[in-house]
Steps between C-alpha positions, in 0.01 A plus 500: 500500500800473728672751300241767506602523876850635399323705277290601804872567727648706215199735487533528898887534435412757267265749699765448819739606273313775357423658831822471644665671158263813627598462857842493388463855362725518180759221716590716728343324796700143598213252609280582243720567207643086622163375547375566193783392303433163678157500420595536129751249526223255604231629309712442211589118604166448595372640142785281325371209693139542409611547102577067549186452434311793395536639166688853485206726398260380721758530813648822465134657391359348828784595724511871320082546555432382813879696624330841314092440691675393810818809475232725428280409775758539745600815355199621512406373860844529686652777362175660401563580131237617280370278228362669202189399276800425194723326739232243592354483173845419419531213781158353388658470140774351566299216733273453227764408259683249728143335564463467138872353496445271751181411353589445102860434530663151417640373808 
């Protein structure tokens, strides 16, 4: 269970990350364009960490879904970006299948 918490800080790595690489428009702003190449550093050692213990496909599909709900939800709340019908029938699809992973894979 202890490693599911550095799966947890290379999600959170992740969306800083993301954010920042939109702040940092194209790397031509400093901070940002630093900040998130941090946050990918860590999210990265944090995700490397976490793969210990948990078995490849059931990391990366975890840290990949809940990065794309919660990137998306930020997108759509912070920098108000429009979500289509397809795009979130998209999203729900890709949830469902890393339920089903999570729930019929070998671990």
């Amino acid at each position: 269970m202890f490693y599911y918490l550095f799966l947890l800080m290379a999600i959170v790595g992740e969306l800083i990350g993301t954010n920042l690489l939109k702040m940092s428009m194209g790397f031509s702003k400093l901070l940002p364009t630093i900040g998130s190449l941090i946050s990918f550093a860590l999210c990265f050692y944090f995700l490397s960490i976490a793969m210990i213990k948990i078995p490849l496909n059931i990391a990366y599909a975890n840290w990949s879904a809940l990065g794309i709900l919660a990137t998306t939800a930020i997108a759509s709340l912070v920098y108000k970006e429009q979500i289509n019908i397809m795009s979130a029938l998209g999203i729900v699809l890709i949830v469902a299948g890393v339920v089903i992973l999570n729930l019929f894979s070998a671990k």
